[in-house]
N, C-alpha and C positions, 0 to 999 in steps of 0.2 A: 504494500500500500504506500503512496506515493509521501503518506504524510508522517510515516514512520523516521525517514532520517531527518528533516530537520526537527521534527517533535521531539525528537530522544536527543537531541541537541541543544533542543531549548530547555528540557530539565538541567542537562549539564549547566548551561548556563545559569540560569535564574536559581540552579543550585549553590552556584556560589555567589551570586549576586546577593541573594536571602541571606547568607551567611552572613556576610558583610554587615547589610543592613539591621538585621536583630544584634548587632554589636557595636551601633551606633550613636545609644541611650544617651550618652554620657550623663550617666545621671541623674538624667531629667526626667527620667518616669522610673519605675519599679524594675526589676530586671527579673523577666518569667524565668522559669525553669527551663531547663537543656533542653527537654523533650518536646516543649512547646513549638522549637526549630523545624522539625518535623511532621510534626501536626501542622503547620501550616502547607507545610510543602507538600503532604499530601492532599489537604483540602485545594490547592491547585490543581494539585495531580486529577481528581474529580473533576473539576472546574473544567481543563481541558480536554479531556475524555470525553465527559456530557458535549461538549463543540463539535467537538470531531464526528462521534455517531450520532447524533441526533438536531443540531443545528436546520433554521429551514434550506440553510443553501448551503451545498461545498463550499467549506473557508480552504483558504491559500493558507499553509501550514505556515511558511513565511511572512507574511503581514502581522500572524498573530504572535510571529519570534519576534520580529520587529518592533511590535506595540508593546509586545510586554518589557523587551531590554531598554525600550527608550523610556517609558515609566517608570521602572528601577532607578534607570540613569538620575533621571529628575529630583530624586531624592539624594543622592550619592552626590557627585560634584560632573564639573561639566568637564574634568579628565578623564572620567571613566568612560571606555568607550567600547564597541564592541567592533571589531573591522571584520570588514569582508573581505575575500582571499583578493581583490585588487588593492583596497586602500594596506590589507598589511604590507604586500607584497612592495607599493607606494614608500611607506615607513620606509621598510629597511633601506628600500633605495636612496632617502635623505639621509639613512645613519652611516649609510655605507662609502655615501658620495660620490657616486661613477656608475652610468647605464649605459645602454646603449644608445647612442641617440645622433641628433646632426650640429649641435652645437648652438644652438638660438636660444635666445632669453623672448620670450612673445606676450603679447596682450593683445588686451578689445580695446582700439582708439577707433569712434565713433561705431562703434558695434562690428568693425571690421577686424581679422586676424590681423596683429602686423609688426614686424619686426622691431624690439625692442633696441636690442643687441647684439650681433653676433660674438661669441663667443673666439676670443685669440686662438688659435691656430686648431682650431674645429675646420672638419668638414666644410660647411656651412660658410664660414669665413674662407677658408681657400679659395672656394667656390666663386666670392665674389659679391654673397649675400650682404644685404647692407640695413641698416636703419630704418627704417622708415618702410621697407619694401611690404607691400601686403600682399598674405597669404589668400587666393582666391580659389584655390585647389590642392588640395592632399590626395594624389594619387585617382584623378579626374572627378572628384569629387567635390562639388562646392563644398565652401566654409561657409556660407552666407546659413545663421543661426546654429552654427557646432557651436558650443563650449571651450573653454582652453582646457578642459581635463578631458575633453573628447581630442582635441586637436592634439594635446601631447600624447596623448598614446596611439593616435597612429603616428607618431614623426619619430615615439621612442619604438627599438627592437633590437633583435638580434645584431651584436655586431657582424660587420659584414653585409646585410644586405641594403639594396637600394629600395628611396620611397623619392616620387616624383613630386615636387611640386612647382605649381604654378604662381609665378609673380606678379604684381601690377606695383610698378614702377615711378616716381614721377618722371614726368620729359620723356619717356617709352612709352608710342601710340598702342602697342601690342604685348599682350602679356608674355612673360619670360619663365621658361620651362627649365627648373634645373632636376636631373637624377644624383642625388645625392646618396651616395655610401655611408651609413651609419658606423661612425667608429667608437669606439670606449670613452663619453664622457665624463673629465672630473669638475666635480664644483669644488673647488675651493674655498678653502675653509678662510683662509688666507688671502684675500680678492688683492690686496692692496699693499705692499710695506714702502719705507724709502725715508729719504733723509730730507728733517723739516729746517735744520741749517746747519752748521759743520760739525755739531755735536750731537744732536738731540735726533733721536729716530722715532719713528711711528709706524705702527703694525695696526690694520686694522683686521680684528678679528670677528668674521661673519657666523661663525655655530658650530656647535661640538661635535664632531665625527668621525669617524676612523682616524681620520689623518692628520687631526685637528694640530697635535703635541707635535708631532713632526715636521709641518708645514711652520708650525710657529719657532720652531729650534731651528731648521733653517733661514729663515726671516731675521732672526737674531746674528746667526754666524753673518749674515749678510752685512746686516748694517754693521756689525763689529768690524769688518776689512774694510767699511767706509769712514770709520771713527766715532760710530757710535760711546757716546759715554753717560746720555743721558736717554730715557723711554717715555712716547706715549702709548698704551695701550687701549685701543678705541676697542668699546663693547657696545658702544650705542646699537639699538635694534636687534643686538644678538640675541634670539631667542631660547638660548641656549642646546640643549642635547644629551649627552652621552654623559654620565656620572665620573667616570673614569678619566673621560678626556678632562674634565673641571679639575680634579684631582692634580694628575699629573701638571697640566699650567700651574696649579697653583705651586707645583714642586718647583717650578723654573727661578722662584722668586722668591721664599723662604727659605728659613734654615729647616738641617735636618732634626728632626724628633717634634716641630712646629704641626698643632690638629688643623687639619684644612675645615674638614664638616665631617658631622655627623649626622646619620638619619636614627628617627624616634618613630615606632610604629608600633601597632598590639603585637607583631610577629617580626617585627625586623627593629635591630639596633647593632649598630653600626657605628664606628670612630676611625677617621681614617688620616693618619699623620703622614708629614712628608717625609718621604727614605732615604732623603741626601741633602746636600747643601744644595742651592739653586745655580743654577750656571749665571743666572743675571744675579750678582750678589748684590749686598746693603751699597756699596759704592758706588753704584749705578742708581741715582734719585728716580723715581716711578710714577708716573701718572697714569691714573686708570679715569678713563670718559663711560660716564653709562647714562641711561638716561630712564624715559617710561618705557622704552620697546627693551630694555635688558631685561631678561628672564634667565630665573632656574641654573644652570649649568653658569651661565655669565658674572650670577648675586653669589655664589660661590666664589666666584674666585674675585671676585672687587671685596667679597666682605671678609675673607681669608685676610687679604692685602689692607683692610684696613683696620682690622681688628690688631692685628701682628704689626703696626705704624710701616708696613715696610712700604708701605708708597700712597701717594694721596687720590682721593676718589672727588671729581669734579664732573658738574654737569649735574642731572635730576636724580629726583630720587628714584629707582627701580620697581620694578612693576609687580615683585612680590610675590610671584611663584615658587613658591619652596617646597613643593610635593615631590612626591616620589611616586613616580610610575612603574609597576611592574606587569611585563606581558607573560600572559600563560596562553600557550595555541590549545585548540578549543578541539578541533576534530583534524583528520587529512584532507581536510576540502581547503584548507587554507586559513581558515576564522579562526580569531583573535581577541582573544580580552586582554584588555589596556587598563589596570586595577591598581587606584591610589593604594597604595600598601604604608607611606609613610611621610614624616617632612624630615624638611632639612635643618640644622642646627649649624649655628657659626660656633669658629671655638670660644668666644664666651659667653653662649647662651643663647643668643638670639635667634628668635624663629626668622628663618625669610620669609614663609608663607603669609601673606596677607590676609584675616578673617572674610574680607570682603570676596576675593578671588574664588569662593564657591566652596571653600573646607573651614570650620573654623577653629577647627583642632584642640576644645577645652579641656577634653580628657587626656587627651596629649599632654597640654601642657599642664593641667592638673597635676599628672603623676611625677613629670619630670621635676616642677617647680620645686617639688619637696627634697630632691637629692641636688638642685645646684645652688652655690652660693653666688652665684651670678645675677638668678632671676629673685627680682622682688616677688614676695609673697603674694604681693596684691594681685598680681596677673590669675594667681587661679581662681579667684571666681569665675563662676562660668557663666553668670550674667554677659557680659560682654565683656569686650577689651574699649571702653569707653573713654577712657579719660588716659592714654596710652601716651599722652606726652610727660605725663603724670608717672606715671606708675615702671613703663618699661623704658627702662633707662641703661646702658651697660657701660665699662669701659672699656678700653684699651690696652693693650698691652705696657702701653708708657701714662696708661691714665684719663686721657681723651674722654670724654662721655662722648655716646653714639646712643640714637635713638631705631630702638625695637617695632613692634608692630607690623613688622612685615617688611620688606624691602629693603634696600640700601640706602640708607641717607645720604647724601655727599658731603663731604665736609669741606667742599666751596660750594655754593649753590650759585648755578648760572639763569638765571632769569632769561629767553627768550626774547626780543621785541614782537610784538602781534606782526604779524603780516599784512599788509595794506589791504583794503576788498579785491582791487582791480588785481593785483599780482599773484592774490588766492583763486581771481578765479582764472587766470592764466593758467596756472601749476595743475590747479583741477582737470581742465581740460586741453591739458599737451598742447597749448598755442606755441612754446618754446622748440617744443621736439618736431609737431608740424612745420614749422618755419625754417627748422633747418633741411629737414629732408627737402624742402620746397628749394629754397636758394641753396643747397649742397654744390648742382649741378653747375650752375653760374659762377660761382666762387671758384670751382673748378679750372672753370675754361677761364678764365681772368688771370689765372695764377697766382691767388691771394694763397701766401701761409699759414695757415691756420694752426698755428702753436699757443702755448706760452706766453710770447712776446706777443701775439697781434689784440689789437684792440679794436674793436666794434667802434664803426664809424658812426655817426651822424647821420648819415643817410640813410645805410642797413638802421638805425633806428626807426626810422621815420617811415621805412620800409614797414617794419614790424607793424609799425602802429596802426598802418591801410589793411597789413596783413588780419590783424586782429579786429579793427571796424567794418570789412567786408564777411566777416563768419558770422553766418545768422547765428549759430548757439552761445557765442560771444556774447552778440550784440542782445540776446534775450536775456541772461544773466544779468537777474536785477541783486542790489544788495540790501542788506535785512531793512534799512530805512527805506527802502522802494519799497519789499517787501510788504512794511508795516502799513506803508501810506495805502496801497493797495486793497487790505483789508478794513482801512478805517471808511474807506470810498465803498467798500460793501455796505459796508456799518448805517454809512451816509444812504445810500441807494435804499437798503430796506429802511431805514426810519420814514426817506419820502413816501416809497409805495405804501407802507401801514397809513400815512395821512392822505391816502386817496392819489399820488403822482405817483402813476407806473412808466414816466421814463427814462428811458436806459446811460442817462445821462445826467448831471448832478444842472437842479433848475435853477437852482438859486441862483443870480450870479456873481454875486459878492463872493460865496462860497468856492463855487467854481473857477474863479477867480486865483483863489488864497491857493486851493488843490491844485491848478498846473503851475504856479509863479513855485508850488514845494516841489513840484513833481520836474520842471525843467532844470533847480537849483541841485538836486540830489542825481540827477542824468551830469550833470555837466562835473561832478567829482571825479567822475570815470579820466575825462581828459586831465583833470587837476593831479590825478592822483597818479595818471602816468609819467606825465614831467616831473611830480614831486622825486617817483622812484628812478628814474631815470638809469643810475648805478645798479642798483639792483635786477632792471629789464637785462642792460645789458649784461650782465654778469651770468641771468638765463641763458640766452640768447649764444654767447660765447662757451658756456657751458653743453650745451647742446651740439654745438658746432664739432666742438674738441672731443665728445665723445665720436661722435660720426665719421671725424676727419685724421683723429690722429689715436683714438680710441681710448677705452675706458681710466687706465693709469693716468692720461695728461689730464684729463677733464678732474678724475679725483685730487691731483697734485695740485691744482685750479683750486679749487672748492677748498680744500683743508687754508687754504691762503685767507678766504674769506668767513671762517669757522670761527663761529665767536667763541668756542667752548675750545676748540685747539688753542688759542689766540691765549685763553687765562692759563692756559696748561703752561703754555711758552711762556710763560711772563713768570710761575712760579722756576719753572725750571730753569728758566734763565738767571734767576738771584736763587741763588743755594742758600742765600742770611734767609728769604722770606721763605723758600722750599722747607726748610729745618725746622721755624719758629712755628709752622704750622704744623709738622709732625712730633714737636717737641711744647708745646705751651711751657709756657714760664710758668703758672702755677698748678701744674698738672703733679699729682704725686703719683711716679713708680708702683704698683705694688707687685708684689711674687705674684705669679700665679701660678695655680695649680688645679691639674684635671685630673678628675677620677677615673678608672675606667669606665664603659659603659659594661654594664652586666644586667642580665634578664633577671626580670622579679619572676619569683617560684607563684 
């Protein structure tokens, strides 16, 4: 019977899914008897049976796996997850870093496939693939309404073979057919490193993976034969990965016997210290950049590094994932459960996990708070973690307070500028990246070089700025004050109709008046506010160009120049007196510290 293997599939599951969940109390209700785990699972077991023979219609044995694991889920956290034998098979392919594929980074600009990237010395890039180029065909088959998770699995396969696809080009009447050879691509963990001026290096690290320790220990010997003597280490957006690979980084840069993290769970606890000295020792000043998009694997190793003062943490606070994910494969079909089993601990005490982020872990910390002398007592209530500027507080290895509650605090906080309306909605809708793909061609034949050294004329501005007044999706992007006025004129329109004037136009005309003298005055910002940004246009504009033209490393080398969070990194690592005073405060007191092991309660 057809509905025998996923049905006996779905007990496995929701077998241990129930497990989970009947051990989730923390205390907040009564805790039933052992036996009661079973009773329930049987009275599903009922529940399903009665569906299956007696229901008015054949249920799809699968809708009801599916309804029941994503109702589980909903109580559990939104890590827990169940895959099917593509998204695991997905997984591993981000952990592992390398498929088979043609080398392109892709997206939907204006609902169309179309070349983000190509990727340096891919297929794809040999080939001649470019920026901009839209995909119109994968192997004679429109793209017009695929997916990008449809569209990369047919462009990913087996190395060695070929998939065709079709291009539309700017300044090419006729689309352009390339057969590409699928060869072994690696994503790099490592997109980015080099020297930010004769001393001072930067690594930008994109996510935890196989080859994460590696790629980063060659990055290092690198800028070392250039003169590296001082480190940035960018985590911003790294959403982290792999538990090991967190580990090992953090071994790059502490001493040996130094605790990187530990994990605390009902069935897993864990302490994991560094097993050598660091190759980048104390003599080498450290700045770690993280921001909101740092997660998990990334809050490891910045809160390692800032707990142990071995280097300073600038930029935002961190986004506060400190779970621990463990995968159990489910059957031979491929399926996978993805099962919070724990959090993460810094070495002195501090959850990363955020309460908000979907766990809020009071039993957790309930049980742990009572064996460290780290954590204030007050955190175990399991009321909430409420008043957390208050209560969870830690320090330092040289003394520092650092604040708990989840994530990374930075101990410089860089502040952002808001982004202007008119330059958000550029960014939003790729007017930079269409602009270059559009003038690429011409700039070409001109023989302009587009490095480094070139600057965005006056003209190509002035260009841009026809470029961006003639796109109707531009020119319909109102901003929140159009927006508003917009609604107040509903507001306006229905108050006349209730008084008996149903026309579609505001009658008053004193009123009517005041509404276009706001409505012309809030349209004419748009012009205001591009002359204002002018640098900033350009700086798009040129950025775009330089990925397309000389590719991804110039345009990065570009950008870090105009980083305002690189910019404070440079300024402390440039004064070693201010780099010091803030890893040393003048009234910070020393203390010993000392860790216990972790050992399992009986």
């Amino acid at each position: 019977m057809k509905f025998s293997t996923s049905y006996s599939r779905l007990f496995r599951v929701v077998g241990i899914f129930l497990f989970v969940l009947t051990s989730l109390s923390f205390g907040a209700k009564e805790k039933k008897e052992p036996g009661d785990f079973y009773e329930e699972l049987s009275r599903l077991n009922k529940v399903l049976s009665e569906i299956n023979r007696k229901y008015v219609e054949e249920v799809d044995p699968t809708e009801i796996s599916e309804a029941a694991l994503e109702g589980i889920k909903n109580i559990l956290d939104p890590h827990t997850v169940v895959f099917g034998p593509k998204d695991y098979e997905n997984l591993k392919v981000s952990m592992e870093g390398e498929f088979g594929g043609v080398g392109i980074t892709i997206s939907l600009r204006d609902n169309i496939l179309t070349v983000v990237s190509p990727l340096a010395g891919t297929p794809a890039f040999n080939l001649g693939i470019r920026a901009g180029d839209r995909i119109r065909k994968i192997e004679s088959k429109e793209t017009k309404g695929m997916t990008l998770d449809e569209a990369v699995s047919k462009l990913r396969g087996k190395v060695g073979t070929d998939v065709t696809i079709s291009i539309e080009r700017q300044g090419v009447p006729e689309l352009m057919d390339f057969v590409i050879t699928r060869a072994k691509i690696v994503v790099h963990a490592v997109p980015y490193s080099g020297m930010l001026d004769k001393s001072i290096g930067y690594i930008k690290l994109a996510t935890f993976s196989d080859k994460t320790t590696f790629e980063v220990e060659r990055a290092i010997e690198n800028l070392k034969k250039q003169g590296m003597k001082k480190l940035i280490l960018d985590l911003r957006f790294n959403p982290g990965g792999l538990l090991n690979q967190a580990i090992e980084i953090g071994e790059l840069f502490l001493k040996k016997g130094n605790v990187i993290v530990s994990t605390r769970g009902r069935t897993q606890k864990t302490e994991s210290f560094s097993r050598r000295d660091g190759t980048v020792g104390p003599e080498v000043p450290l700045v770690i950049l993280v921001n909101q998009g740092s997660a998990s694997a990334s809050e490891i190793v910045a809160g390692a590094i800032q707990d142990w003062d071995r280097g300073l943490i600038i930029g935002k606070t961190s986004f506060g994932k400190g779970s621990v994910q463990t995968i159990f494969p489910l059957d031979r079909d491929g399926h996978a459960l993805k099962l919070t089993t724990a959090f993460y601990y810094l070495p002195f005490g501090r959850c990363v996990n955020k309460p908000e982020n979907g766990i809020k872990g009071h039993g957790i910390l309930g049980d742990e708070a009572e064996e460290s002398e780290d954590v204030s007592t007050a955190i175990i209530d399991s009321v909430a973690l409420k008043d957390s500027a208050k209560v969870d507080t830690f320090s330092t290895n040289n003394g520092r307070k650092v604040f708990g509650a989840g994530g990374i605090t930075p101990d410089i906080d860089i502040e952002l500028l808001p982004m202007p309306w008119v330059v958000q909605v550029q960014e939003r809708m790729a007017m930079y990246f269409k602009f270059a793909v559009k003038i690429r061609s011409a700039l070409e034949a001109s023989g302009a070089k587009v490095d480094l050294n070139w600057n965005v004329p006056d003209s190509l501005l002035e260009q841009f700025k026809k470029f961006c007044e003639q796109d109707t999706n531009f020119t319909k992007a109102k901003s929140n004050a159009l927006a508003t006025l917009d609604i107040l004129e509903e507001i306006v329109l229905k108050e006349q109709k209730y008084m008996g004037d149903s026309s579609k136009t505001i009658t008053d005309p004193m009123l009517s008046k005041r509404f276009n003298e706001f409505k012309k005055t809030l349209e004419a910002q748009r012009s205001i506010q591009f002359e204002q940004n002018k640098e900033y246009i350009k700086d798009g504009i040129k950025r775009e160009l330089l990925t397309a033209m000389a590719g991804d490393s110039v345009s990065t080398a570009f950008m870090l120049k105009k980083d305002v969070q690189v910019k404070e990194a440079l300024k402390y690592l440039s004064d070693i007196k201010l780099y010091n005073q803030a890893i040393n405060p003048p009234k910070a007191v020393k203390q010993k510290r000392t860790h216990k092991k972790v050992k399992d309660k009986k």
